[in-house]
N, C-alpha and C positions, 0 to 999 in steps of 0.2 A: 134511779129510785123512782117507785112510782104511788102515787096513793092509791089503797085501794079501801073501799068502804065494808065496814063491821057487817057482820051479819051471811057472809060467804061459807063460814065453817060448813062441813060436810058434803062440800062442793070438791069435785077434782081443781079444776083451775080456779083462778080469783079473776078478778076482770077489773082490769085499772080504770080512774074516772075517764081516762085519755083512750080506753077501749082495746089498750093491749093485755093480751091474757100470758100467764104464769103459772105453772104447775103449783097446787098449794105448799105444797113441799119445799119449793125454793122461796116463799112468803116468810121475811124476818122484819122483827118491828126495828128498825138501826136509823138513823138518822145520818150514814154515812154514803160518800158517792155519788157520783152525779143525779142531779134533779131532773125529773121531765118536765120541762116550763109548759105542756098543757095540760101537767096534773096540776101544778103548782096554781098556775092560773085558773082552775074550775075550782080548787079547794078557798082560795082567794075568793071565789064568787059567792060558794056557798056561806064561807064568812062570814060577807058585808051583807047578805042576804039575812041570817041568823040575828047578826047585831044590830042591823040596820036598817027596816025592812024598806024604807024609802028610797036609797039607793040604789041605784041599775046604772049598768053600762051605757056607753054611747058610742 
């Protein structure tokens, strides 16, 4: 499973934050099956980014 960000409609493929691309057609919103840990971890960034803005990695 991969995240991909809103705003792709009317595009053939989608393009994950991890930069693997998916025919839109196979794109379902499901929260089941394995995770990509560097979508998981870019969605984690943008986060603490949003909530947090002092926060950065190291």
């Amino acid at each position: 499973m991969h995240a991909f960000p809103a705003g792709q409609a009317g595009q053939e493929y989608g393009a994950a934050l991890c930069d693997h691309s998916v025919p839109n057609s196979k794109i379902t919103c499901t929260d089941e099956g394995r995770r990509c840990m560097a979508c998981m971890l870019m969605v984690g960034d943008l986060l603490a980014e949003q909530l947090d803005p002092t926060w950065r990695a190291s």
